[in-house]
C-alpha positions as CSV (number, residue, x, y, z in Angstrom):
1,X,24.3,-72.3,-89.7
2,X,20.7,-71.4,-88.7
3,X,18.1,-74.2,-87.5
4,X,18.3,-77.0,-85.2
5,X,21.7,-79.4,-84.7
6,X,21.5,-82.1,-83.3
7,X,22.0,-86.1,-83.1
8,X,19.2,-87.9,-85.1
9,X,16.9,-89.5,-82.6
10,X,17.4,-94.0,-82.5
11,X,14.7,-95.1,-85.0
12,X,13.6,-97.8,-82.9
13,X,12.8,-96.4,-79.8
14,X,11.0,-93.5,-81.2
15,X,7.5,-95.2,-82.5
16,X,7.8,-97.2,-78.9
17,X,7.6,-93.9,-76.9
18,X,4.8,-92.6,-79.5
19,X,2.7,-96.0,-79.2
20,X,2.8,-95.4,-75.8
21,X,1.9,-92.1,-75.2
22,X,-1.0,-92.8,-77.6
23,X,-1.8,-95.9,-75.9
24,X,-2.1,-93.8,-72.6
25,X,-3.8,-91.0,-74.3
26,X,-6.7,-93.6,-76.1
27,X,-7.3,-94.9,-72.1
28,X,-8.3,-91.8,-70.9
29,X,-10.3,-90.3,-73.7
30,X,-12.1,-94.2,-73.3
31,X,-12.2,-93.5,-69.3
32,X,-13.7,-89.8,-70.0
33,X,-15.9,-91.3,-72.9
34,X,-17.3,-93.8,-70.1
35,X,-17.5,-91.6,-67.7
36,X,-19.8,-89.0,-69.9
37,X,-22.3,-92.3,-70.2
38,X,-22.2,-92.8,-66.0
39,X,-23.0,-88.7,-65.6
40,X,-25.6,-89.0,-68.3
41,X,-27.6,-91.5,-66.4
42,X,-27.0,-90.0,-62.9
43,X,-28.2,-86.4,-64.4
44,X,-30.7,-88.0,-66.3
45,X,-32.2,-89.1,-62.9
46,X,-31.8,-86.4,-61.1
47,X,-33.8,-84.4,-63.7
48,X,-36.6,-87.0,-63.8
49,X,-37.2,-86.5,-60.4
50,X,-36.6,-83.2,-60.8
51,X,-39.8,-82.4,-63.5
52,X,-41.8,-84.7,-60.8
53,X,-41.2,-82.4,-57.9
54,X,-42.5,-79.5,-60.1
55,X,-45.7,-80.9,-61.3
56,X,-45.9,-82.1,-57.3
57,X,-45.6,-79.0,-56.6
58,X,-47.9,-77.6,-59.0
59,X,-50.6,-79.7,-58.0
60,X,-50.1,-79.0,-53.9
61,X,-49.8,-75.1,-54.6
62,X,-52.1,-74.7,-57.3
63,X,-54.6,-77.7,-57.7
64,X,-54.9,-79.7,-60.4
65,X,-57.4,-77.6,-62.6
66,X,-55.3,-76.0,-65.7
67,X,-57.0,-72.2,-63.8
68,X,-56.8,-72.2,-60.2
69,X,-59.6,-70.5,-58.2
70,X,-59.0,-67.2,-56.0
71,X,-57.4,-67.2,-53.3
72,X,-55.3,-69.8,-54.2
73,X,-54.0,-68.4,-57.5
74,X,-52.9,-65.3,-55.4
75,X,-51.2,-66.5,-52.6
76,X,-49.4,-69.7,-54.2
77,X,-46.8,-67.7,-55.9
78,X,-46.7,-65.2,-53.4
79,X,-46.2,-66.8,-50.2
80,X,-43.7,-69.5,-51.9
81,X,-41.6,-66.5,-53.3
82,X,-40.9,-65.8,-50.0
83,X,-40.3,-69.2,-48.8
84,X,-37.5,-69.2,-51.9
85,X,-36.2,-66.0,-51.1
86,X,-35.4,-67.0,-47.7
87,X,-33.7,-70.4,-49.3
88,X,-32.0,-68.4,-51.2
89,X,-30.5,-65.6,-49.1
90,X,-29.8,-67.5,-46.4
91,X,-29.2,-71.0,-47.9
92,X,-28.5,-71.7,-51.3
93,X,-27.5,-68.0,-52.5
94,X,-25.2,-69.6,-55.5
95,X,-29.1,-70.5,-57.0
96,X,-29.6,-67.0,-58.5
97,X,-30.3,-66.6,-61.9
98,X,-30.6,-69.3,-64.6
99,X,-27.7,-71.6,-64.2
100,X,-25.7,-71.2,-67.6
101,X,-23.3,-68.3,-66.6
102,X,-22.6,-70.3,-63.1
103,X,-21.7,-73.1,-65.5
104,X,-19.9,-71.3,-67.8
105,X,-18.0,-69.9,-64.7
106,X,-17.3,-73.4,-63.5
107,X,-15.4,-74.1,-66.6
108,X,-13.2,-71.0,-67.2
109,X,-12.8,-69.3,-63.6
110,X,-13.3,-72.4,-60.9
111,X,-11.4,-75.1,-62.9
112,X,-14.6,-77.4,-62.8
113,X,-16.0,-77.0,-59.2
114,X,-19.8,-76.3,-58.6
115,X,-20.6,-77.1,-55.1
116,X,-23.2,-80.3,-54.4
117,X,-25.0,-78.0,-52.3
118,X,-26.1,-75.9,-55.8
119,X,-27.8,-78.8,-57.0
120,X,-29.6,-79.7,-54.3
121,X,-30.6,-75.5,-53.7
122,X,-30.8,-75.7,-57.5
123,X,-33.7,-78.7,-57.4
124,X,-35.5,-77.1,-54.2
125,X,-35.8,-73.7,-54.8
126,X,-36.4,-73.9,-58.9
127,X,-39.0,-76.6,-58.1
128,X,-41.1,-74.6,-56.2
129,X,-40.7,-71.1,-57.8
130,X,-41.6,-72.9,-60.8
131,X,-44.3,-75.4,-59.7
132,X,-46.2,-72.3,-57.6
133,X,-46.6,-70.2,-60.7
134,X,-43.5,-68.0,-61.5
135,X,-43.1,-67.6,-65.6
136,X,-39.5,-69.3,-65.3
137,X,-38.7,-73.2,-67.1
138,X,-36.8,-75.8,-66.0
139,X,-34.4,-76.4,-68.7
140,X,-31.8,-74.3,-67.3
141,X,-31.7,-75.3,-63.6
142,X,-31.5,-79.2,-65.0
143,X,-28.4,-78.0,-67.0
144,X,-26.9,-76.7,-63.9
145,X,-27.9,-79.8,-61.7
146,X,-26.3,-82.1,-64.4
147,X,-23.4,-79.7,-64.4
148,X,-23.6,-80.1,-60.4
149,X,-23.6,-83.7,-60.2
150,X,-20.9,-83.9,-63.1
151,X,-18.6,-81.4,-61.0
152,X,-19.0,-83.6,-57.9
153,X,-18.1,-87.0,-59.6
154,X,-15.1,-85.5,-61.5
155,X,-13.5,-84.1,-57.8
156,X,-14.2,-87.6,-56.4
157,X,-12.3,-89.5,-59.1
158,X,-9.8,-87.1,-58.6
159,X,-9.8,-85.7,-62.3
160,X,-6.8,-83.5,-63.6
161,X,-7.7,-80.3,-64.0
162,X,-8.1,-80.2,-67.8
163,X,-10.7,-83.1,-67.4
164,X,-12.0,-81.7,-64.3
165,X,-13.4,-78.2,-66.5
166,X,-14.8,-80.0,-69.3
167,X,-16.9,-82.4,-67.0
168,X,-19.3,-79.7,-65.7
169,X,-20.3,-78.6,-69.4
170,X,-20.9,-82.9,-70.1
171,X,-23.0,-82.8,-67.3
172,X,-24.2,-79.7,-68.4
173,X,-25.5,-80.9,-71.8
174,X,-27.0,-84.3,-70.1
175,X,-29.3,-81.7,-67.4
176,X,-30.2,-80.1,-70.6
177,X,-30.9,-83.2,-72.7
178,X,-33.3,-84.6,-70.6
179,X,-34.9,-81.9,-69.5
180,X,-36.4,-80.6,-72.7
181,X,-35.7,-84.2,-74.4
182,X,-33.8,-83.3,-77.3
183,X,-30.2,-84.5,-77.4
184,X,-28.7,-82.8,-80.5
185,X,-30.3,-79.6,-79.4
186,X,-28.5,-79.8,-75.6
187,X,-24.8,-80.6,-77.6
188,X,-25.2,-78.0,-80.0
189,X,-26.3,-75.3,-77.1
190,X,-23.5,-76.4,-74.7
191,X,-21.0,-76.2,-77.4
192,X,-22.0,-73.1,-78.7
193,X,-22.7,-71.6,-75.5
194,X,-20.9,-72.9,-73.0
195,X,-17.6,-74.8,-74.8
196,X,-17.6,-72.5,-77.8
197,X,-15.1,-74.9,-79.1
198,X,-15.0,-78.4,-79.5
199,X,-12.3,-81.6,-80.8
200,X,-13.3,-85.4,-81.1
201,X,-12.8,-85.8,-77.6
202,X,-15.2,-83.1,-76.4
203,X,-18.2,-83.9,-79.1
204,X,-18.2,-87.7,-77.8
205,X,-18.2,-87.0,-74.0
206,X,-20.9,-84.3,-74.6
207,X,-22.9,-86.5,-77.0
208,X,-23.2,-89.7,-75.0
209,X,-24.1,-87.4,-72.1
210,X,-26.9,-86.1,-73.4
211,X,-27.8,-89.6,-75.4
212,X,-27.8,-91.1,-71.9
213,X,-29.5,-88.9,-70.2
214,X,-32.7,-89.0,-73.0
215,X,-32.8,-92.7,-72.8
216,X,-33.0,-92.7,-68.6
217,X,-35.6,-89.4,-69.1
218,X,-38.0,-91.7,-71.7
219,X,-37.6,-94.8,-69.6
220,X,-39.1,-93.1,-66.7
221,X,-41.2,-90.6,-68.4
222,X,-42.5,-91.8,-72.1
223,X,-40.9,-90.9,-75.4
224,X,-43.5,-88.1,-75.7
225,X,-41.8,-85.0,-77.2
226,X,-42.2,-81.8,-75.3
227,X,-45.3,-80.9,-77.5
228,X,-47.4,-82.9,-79.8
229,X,-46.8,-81.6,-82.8
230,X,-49.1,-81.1,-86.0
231,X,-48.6,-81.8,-89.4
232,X,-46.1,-79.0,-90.7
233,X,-45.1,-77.6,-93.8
234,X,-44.5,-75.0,-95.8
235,X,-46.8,-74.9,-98.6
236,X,-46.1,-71.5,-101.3
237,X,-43.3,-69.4,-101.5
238,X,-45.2,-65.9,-101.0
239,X,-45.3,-67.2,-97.7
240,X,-41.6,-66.3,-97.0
241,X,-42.7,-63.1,-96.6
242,X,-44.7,-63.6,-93.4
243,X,-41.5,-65.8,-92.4
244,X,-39.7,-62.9,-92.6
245,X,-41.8,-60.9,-90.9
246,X,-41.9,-63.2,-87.8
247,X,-38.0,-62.9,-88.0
248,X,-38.5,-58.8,-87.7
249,X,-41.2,-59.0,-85.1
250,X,-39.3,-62.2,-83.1
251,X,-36.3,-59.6,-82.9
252,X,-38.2,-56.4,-81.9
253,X,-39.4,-58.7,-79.1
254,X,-36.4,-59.8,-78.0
255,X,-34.5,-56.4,-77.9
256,X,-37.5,-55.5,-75.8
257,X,-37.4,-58.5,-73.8
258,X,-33.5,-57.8,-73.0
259,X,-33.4,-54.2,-72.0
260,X,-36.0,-55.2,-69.7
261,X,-33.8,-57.3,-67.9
262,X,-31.0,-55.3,-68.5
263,X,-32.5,-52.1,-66.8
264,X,-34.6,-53.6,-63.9
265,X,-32.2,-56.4,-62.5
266,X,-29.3,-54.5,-61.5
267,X,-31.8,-52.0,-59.5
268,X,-33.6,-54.9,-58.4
269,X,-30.2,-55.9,-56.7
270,X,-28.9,-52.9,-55.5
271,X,-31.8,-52.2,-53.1
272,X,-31.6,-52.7,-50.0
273,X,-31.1,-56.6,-48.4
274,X,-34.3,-57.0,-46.5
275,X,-36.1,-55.8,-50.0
276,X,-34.7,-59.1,-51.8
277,X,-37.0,-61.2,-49.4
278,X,-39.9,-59.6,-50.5
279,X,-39.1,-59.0,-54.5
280,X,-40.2,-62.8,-55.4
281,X,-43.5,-62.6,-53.8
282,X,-44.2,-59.2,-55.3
283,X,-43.4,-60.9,-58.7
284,X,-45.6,-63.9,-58.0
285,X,-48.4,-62.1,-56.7
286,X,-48.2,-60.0,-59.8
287,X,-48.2,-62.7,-61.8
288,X,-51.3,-64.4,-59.7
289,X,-53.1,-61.0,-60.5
290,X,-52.4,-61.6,-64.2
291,X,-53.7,-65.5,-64.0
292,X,-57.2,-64.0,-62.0
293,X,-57.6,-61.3,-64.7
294,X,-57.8,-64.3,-67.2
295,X,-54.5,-65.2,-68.3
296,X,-53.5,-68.2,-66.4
297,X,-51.3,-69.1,-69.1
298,X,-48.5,-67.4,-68.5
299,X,-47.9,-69.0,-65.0
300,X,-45.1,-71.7,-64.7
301,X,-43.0,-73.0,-67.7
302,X,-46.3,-72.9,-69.9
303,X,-46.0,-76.4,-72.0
304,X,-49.5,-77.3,-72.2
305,X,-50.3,-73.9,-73.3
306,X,-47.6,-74.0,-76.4
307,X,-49.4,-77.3,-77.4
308,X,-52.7,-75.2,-77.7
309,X,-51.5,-73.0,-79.9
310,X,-49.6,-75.4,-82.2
311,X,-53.0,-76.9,-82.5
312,X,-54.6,-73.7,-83.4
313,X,-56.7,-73.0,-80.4
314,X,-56.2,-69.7,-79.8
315,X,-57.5,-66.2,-81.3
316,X,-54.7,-64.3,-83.0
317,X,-55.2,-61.3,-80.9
318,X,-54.9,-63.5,-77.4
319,X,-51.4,-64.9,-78.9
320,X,-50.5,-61.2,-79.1
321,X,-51.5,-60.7,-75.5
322,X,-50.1,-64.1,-74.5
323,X,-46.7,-63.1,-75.6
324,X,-46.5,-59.5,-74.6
325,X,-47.6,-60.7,-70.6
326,X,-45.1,-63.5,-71.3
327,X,-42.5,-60.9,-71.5
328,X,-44.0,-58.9,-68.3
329,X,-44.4,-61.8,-66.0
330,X,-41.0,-63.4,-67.0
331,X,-39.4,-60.1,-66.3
332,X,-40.9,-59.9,-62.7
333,X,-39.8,-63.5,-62.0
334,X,-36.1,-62.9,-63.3
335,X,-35.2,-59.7,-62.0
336,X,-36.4,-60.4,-58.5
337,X,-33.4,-62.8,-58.2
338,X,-36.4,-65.8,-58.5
339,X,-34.2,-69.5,-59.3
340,X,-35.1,-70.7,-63.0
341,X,-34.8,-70.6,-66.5
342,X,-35.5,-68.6,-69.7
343,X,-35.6,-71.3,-72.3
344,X,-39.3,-71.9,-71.9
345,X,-40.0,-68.5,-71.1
346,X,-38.6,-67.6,-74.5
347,X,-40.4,-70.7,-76.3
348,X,-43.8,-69.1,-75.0
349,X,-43.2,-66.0,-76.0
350,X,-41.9,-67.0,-79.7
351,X,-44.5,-69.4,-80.0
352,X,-47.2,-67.3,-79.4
353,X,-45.8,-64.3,-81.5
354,X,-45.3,-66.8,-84.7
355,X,-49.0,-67.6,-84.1
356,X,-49.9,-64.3,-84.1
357,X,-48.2,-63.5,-87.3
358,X,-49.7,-66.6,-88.7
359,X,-53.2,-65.6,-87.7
360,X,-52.7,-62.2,-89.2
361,X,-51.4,-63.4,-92.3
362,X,-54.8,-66.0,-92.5
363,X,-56.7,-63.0,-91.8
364,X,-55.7,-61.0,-95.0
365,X,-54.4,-63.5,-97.0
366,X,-56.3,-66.5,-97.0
367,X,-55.2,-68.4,-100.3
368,X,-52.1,-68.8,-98.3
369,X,-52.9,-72.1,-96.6
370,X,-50.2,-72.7,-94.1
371,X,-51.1,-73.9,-90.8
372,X,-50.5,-71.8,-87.2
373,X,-48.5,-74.2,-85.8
374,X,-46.2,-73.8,-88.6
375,X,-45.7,-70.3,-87.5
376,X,-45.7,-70.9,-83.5
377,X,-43.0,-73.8,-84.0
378,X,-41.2,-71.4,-85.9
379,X,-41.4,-68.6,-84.1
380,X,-40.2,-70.8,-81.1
381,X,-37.0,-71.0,-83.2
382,X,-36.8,-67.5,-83.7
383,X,-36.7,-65.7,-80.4
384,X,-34.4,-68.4,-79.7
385,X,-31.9,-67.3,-82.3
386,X,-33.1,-63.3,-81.6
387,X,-32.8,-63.5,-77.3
388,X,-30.4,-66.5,-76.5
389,X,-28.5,-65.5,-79.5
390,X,-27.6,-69.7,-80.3
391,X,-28.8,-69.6,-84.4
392,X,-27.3,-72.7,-85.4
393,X,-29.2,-74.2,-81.8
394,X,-32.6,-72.7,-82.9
395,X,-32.4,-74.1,-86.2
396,X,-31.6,-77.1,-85.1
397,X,-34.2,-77.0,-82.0
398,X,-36.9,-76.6,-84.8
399,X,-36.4,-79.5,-86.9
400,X,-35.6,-81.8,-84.4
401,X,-38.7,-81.2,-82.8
402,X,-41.2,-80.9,-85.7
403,X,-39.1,-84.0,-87.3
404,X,-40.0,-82.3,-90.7
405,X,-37.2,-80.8,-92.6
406,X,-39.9,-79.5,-95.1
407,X,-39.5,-76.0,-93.2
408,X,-36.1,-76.1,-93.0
409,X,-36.4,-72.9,-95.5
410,X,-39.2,-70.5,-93.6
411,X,-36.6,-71.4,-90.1
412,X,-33.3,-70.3,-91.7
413,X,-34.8,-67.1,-93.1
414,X,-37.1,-66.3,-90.1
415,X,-34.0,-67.4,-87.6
416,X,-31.4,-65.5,-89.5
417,X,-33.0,-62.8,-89.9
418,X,-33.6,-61.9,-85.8
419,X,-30.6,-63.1,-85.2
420,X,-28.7,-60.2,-87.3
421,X,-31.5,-57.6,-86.4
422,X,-31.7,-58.3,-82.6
423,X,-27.3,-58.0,-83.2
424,X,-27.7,-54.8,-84.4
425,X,-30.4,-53.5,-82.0
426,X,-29.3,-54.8,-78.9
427,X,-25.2,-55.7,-79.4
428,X,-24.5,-57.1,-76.1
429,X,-26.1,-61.0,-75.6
430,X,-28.4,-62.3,-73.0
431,X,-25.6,-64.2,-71.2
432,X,-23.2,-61.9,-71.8
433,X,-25.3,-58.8,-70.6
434,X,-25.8,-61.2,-67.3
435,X,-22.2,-61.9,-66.5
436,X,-21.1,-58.5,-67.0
437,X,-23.8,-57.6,-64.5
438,X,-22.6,-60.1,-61.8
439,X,-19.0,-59.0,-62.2
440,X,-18.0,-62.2,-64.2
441,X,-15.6,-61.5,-67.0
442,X,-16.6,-64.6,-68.5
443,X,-15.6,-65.4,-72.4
444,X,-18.3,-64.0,-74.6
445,X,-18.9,-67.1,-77.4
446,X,-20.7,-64.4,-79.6
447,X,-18.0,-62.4,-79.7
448,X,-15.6,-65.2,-80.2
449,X,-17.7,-66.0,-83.5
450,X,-17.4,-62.8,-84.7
451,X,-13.8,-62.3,-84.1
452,X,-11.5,-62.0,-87.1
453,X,-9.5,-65.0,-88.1
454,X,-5.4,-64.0,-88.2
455,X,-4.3,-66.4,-91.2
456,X,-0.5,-66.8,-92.0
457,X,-1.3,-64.7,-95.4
458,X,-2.1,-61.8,-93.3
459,X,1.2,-61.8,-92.1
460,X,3.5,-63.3,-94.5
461,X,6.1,-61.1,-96.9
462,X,7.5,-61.2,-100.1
463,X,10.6,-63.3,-100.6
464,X,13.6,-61.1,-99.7
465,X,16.3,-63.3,-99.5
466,X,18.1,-65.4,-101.6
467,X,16.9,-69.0,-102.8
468,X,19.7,-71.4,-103.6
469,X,19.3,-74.9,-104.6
470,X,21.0,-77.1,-102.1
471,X,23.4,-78.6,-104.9
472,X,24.9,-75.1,-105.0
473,X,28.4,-74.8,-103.5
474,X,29.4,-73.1,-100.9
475,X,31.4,-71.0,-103.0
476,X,28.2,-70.0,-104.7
477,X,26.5,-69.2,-102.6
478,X,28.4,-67.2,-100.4
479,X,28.4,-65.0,-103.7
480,X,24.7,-64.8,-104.3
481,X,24.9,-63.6,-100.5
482,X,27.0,-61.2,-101.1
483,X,25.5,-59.9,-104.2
484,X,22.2,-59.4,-101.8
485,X,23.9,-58.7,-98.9
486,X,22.1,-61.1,-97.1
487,X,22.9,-63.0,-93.7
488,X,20.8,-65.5,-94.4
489,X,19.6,-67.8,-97.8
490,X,16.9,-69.8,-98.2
491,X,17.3,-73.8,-99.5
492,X,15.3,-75.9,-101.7
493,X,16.4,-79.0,-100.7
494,X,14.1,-81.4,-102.8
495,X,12.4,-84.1,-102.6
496,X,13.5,-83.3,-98.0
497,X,11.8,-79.9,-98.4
498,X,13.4,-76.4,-97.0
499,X,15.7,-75.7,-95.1
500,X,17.8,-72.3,-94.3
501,X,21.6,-71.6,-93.3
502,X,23.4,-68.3,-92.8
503,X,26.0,-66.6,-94.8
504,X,28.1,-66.7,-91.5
505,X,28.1,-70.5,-91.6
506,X,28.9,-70.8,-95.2
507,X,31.5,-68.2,-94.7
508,X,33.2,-70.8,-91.7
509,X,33.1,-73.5,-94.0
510,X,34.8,-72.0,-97.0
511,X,38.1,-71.0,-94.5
512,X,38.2,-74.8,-93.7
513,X,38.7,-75.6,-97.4
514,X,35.1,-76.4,-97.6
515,X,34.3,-74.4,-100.9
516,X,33.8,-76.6,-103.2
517,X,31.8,-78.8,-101.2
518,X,27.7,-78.6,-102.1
519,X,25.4,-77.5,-99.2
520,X,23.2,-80.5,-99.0
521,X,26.1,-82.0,-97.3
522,X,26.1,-79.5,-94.1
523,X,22.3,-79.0,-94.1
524,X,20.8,-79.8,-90.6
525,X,18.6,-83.4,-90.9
526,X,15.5,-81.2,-89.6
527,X,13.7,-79.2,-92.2
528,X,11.6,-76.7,-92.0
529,X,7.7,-77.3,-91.9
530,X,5.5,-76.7,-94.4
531,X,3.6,-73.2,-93.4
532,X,0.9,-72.6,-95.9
533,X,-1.1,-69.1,-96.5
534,X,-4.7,-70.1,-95.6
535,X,-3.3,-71.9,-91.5
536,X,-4.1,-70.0,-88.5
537,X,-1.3,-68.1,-87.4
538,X,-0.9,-70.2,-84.4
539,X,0.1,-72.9,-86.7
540,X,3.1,-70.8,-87.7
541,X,3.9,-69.7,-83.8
542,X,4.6,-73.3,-83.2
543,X,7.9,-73.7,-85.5
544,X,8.5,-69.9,-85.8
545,X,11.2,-70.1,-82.6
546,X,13.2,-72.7,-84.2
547,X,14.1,-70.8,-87.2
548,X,14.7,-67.2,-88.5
549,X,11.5,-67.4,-91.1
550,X,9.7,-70.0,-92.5
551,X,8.9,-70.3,-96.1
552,X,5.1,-70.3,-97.0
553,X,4.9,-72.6,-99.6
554,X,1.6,-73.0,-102.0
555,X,-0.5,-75.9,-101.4
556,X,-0.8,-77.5,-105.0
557,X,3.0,-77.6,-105.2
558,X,5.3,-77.5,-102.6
559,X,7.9,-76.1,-104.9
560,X,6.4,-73.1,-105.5
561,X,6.9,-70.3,-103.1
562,X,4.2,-67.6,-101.9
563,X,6.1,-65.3,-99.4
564,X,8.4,-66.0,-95.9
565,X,6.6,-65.3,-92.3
566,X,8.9,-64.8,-89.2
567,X,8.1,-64.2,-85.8
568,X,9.0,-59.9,-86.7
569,X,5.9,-60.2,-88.9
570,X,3.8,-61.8,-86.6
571,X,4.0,-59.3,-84.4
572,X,3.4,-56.5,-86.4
573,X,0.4,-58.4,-87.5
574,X,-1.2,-58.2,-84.2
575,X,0.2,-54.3,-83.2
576,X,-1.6,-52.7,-86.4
């Protein structure tokens, strides 16, 4: 007899033992939940103090005019790039780079652990790079400070491991939060980036993180969104057709944007050591150059300068230029191993193209009425989507922003659209591309979105054994057996459900003068469990052991049967 035998467990201490391991389990996920709202506030503070040491910073370095005078434009970014070199190389090296890979590292390669000593290199070094005029933003450094902090208090409460890697993406999405002030965009990223899965558990930590962290940011700093945004809206249909030219354009602009990095930062770090204390300040002096020729806008994250052109207070043509020396004076900054982000970066540049377009479109269509700052907002969207390759982030990012879902149509379009161009063109993602670079094999969440779902109908057969009812005899069936010549049959066992037992078994029975007897009476108590063609394979790898196959049963009657899966078939499933 095939399945499991054995002595049916005592009904009353069974849903004892199951209250209490849920009992157990709802303290912890209440612990975690709490403990998501204490890392929230902490990161939440740090970041605070965090945006106040740049604009400190900005002031000290470059004055307090909005276009600094010569020499001072010059040598701020300069001679503080090589001040953060030196911090860098010899102090803080795990600073490099952006912070989302080292986070995404923390959780599937260090089991959770990001050193103090990152945040605090982290605060320092991004601050001033930043603050002195290098085209870098501050979003992701605060995600890995929040990730930081989170990673120290999980070690000091002595988490279990499992706890201990989820903690640095919470404090991940709380650094984000506050930083750029938009909760539901710092979940979505974190969990589409970072996570690339989430359960109940997950979703609530991550949310009260970053729902914390915005309160402790506007307490301290206003409730003032990122940029003051106009009236929006998306007036006539024809103008889709711009939309979807921003999406082209947003996507060229990334690809371009990518290779850039993906050509000149490896070389960048395989020169020679002594070199990589010099490459900053040849990036900020460049940059300084660009600011004294006129174009002090693309220095530092570049807020106030987005604002202007939501408002419409820029030439088409200068948007152009904006976002193309955008692109150049990120590049510099990045590649020379310079501490900081990309998210503002890639607002800028977005922004500024998705003015451009709308400018254009003004120019030779003017019945079409729709404001610029429809455009830049969503052309901040769509280099999102096109260079950070997060769409359902950038869509998000847009409308919770503008607060208008009025152009929730012109973002999908423009956002989809470079997202699937800028897959084609350029396959291999911005975070991905970095990782690979540093030698981190980490999990690529694009990928893992594309990847094909297995299903239990991929794998599944026809019925090819005999089906008896289970008020058969044994004498019967051992002849249907027979007439099949098959060692094992297949039981319909209603209203209990399926169950199997082999001919061997049956055979036993019948020499003990069992015959007559029907073969509900020896059926095991455990049946098997319902398999249905549309659950993920894994669903069927959990039962698969117990039994010799598992009937896959339709959904709208359980009756009914679709085909058998065992664990043969799985295999062969994954082998073709």
């Amino acid at each position: 007899m095939s399945g499991p035998v054995t002595a049916a467990p005592n009904p009353a201490e069974k849903p004892q033992t199951a209250a209490a391991a849920a009992t157990g389990q709802g303290q912890g996920e209440q612990f975690f939940l709490l403990l998501a709202i204490f890392i929230g506030v902490f990161s939440g503070l740090a970041v605070v103090c965090f945006r106040i040491f740049i604009e400190f910073c900005r002031m000290e370095l470059l004055g307090s005019s909005l276009s600094s005078s010569f020499p001072r434009i010059l040598l701020a970014p300069a001679l503080t790039g090589i001040a953060v070199a030196a911090l860098v190389m010899f102090a803080f090296p795990r600073t490099r780079g952006s912070g989302v890979n080292q986070t995404k590292a923390a959780l599937y390669i260090y089991d959770g652990y990001i050193p103090f000593r990152t945040a605090i290199g982290k605060f320092i070094c991004s601050g001033l790079a930043i603050g002195s005029g290098q085209s870098l933003g501050p979003e992701d450094p605060s995600l890995q400070i929040g990730a930081s902090i989170a990673s120290m208090i999980g070690r000091k409460l002595k988490l279990n491991r499992e706890r201990l890697r989820l903690i640095a993406p919470i404090g991940a999405a709380a650094g984000l939060a506050a930083a750029f002030n938009a909760p539901i965009s710092a979940v979505l990223f974190v969990i589409e980036e970072v996570i690339g899965r989430w359960t109940a558990g997950i979703l609530g930590a991550v949310v009260l993180s970053a729902v914390s962290s915005v309160v402790v940011s506007r307490y301290f700093l206003g409730s003032e969104p990122l940029f003051r945004i106009p009236p929006v809206e998306f007036i006539q249909p024809r103008e889709l057709i711009a939309y979807a030219v921003l999406g082209i354009v947003g996507a060229l602009a990334s690809v371009v944007f990518s290779k850039a990095i993906e050509i000149f930062r490896p070389r960048m770090k395989a020169m020679p050591r002594w070199t990589q204390l010099l490459q900053p300040a040849i990036a900020g002096l460049i940059i300084g150059a660009i600011g004294l020729a006129g174009r002090p806008e693309v220095m530092g994250a570049g807020y106030e300068f987005m604002d202007q052109a939501l408002h419409d207070q820029f030439a088409w043509e200068i948007m152009g230029i904006l976002a193309g020396l955008k692109i150049l004076s990120t590049v510099l900054s990045f590649v020379s191993g310079t501490p900081g982000g990309m998210f503002a970066p890639t607002l800028f540049i977005g922004g500024m193209l998705g003015g451009a377009v709308g400018g254009v479109e003004r120019l030779f269509f003017p019945s079409l009425t729709g404001s610029v700052g429809t455009y830049v907002l969503v052309g901040m969207g769509v280099l999102f989507a096109a260079f950070l390759r997060v769409p359902m982030t950038s869509v998000f990012m847009v409308l919770e922003v503008s607060g208008n879902y009025s152009i929730i149509v012109p973002v999908i379009l423009a956002n989809t659209l470079a997202y699937l161009i800028s897959r084609n063109l350029q396959p291999v993602g911005i975070f991905d591309l970095l990782s690979r670079q540093d030698g981190l094999d980490l999990p690529s969440m694009e990928e893992q979105r594309e990847e094909r779902v297995r299903r239990v109908e991929d794998a599944m057969r026809a019925v090819d054994v005999p089906v008896v009812s289970s008020q058969q005899t044994i004498e019967r069936a051992i002849a249907l057996a027979d007439e099949q010549n098959a060692s094992e049959l297949l039981v319909d066992d209603p209203p209990f459900g399926w169950s199997s037992v082999s001919t061997s078994a049956l055979e036993e029975l019948a020499r003990a003068g069992k015959a007559q007897t029907t073969i509900a009476h020896i059926l095991p108590e455990a049946r098997m469990p319902q398999i249905y063609p549309d659950n993920r394979l894994e669903v069927a790898l959990k039962h698969i052991a117990h039994w010799p196959f598992l009937p896959v049963i339709h959904r709208a009657n359980p009756r009914q049967l679709v085909g058998l899966i065992s664990l043969r078939d799985v295999i062969s499933t994954f082998v073709e």
